[in-house]
C-alpha positions, 0 to 999 in steps of 0.5 A: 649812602657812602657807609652802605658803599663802604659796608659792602665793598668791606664785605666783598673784601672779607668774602674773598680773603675767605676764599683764599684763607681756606683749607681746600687744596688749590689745583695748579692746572685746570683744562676742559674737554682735554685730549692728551696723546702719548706716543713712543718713537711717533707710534701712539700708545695711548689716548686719552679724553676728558670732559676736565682735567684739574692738577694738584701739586705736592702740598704738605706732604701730598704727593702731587696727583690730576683728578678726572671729576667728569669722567675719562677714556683711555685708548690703549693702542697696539703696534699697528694701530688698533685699540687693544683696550679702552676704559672708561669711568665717571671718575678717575684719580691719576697719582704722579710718583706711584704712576697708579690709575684709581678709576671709579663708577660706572667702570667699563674695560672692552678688550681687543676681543670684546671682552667687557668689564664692568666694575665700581673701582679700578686699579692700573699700575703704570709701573707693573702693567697690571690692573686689579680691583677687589670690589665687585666685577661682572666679565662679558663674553661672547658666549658667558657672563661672569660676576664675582668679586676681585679682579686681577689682569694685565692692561690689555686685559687678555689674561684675567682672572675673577678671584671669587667667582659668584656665577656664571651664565652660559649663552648660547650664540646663535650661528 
């Protein structure tokens, strides 16, 4: 009996020194239904809600990034408070040092004018304020649906542009 105890408590011991000798990166920081809110001079710029966040430092040569695994929306806000833009996606990566959005599945913008994105991968440039993508894009309008492949915009997506335009469907609006 106690070389059964002393078989299994050996067996935990290996199981975990395992676990730590391995590979995979470790994150530094893990948060669950997290909420962050940026603001300049008390005015909200954007917001942000995560089902769960997990950060990972610089290691061997990786530059730190945080990782979205369940998902993220981000509000963007205008200077009286409206929501100017709103993204949402099933996966998100931020990098740190390059201040680079990489949003993944079920992609979707909507704009301040109703304007909806829906694409695979996302791209947002903090630096540039510019968002692109070169996978497929489908643009809904009030009045048109556009697919295409590429996309190019500023972050409030008001100025855009399809780079391949693959159709487009004009719809009649009812008065």
């Amino acid at each position: 009996m106690v070389t059964a105890m002393l078989f299994f408590s050996c067996e935990n011991k290996i199981e975990r020194i395992r676990e730590l000798a391995t590979d995979e990166k470790r994150p530094v920081m893990e948060a669950q239904n997290f909420e962050m809110i940026k603001s300049d001079s008390a005015i909200i710029k954007f917001r942000l809600n995560t089902p769960l966040m997990v950060e990972y430092d610089e290691d061997e040569g990786q530059p730190p990034y945080t990782e979205f695994p369940k998902g993220v929306k981000i509000e963007r806000f205008g200077p009286n408070m409206q929501i100017d833009s709103r993204i949402t996606s099933d996966y998100a990566q931020f990098l740190d040092r390059e201040q680079k959005w990489i949003a993944k599945n079920n992609v979707i913008v909507v704009n301040r004018g109703g304007d909806t994105l829906k694409t695979e991968e996302l791209v947002w440039e903090g630096k540039t304020g510019k968002i692109y993508s070169d996978k497929f894009v489908k643009i809904i309008r009030a009045d048109q649906i556009i697919n295409g492949i590429g996309f190019e915009s500023d972050q409030n997506m008001s100025n855009w542009q399809i780079k391949k335009v693959k159709g487009t469907l004009y719809m009649e609006v009812p008065e």
